[in-house]
N, C-alpha and C positions, 0 to 999 in steps of 0.2 A: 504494500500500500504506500510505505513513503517512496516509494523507486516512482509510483506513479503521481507522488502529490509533486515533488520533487520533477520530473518531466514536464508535467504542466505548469509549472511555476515557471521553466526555461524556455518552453515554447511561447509563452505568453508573454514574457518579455522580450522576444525576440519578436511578435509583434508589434509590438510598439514600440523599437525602438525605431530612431529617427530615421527617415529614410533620405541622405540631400539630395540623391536625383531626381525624387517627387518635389521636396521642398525647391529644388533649383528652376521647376515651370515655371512659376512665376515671376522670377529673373529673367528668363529669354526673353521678351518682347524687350526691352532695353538693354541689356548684356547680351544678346546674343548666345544660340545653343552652344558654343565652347566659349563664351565669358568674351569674346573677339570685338565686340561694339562698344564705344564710347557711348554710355547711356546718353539720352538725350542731345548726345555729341558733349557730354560735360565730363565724364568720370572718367579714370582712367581705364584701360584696358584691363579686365581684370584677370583674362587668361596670366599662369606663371604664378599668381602669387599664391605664397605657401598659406597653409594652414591657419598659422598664429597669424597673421597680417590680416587675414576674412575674419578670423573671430574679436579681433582686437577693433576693426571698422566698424564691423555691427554689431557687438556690444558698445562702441559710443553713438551709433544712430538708433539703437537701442534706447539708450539711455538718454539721446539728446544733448549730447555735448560735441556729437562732431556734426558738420555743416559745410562739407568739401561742398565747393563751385553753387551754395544754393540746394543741397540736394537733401539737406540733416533734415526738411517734413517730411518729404516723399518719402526718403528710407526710415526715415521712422514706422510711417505707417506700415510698409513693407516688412519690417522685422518684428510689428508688438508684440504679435500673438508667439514668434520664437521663443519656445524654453531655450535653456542653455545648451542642451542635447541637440537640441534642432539646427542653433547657431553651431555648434560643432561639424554636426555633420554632412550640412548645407557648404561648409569652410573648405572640410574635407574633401568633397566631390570639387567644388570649386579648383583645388590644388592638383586634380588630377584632371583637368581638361587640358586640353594641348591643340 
């Protein structure tokens, strides 16, 4: 019985854990499907950048303290609903486009 509570416990979390190539739809129409477009023509290209550098941008557009080129509402609104997981693993996919 616990081999099986224990199974479902991993499967279940493995549900939910974050998914960034779902979370990253929503970035294509201005980032582009490999990160390749300058949003709006304003942000930088975000293909290349690592990990820490996507999680460290959108936890301050998160949190509303970064505002590159005009854009700290927009990605606000874009990231609120982000847990920390989400902003992880949305970073993570990001880091591996090319």
């Amino acid at each position: 019985m616990k081999k099986i509570a224990l199974a479902l416990i991993v499967a279940g979390s493995t549900l939910m854990a974050a998914d960034g190539a779902a979370l990253y739809k929503k970035c294509v129409a201005c980032h582009g499907a490999n990160g390749e477009k300058k949003a709006l023509n304003k942000s930088e290209v975000i293909t290349g950048w690592d990990s820490a550098k996507t999680v460290e941008a959108l936890n301050g557009y998160k949190a509303g303290t970064r505002n590159i080129k005009g854009m700290g509402g927009l990605m606000k609104g874009q990231v609120a609903s982000y847990s920390d997981a989400d902003i992880k693993a949305v970073s993570d996919y990001i880091a591996g486009l090319k």
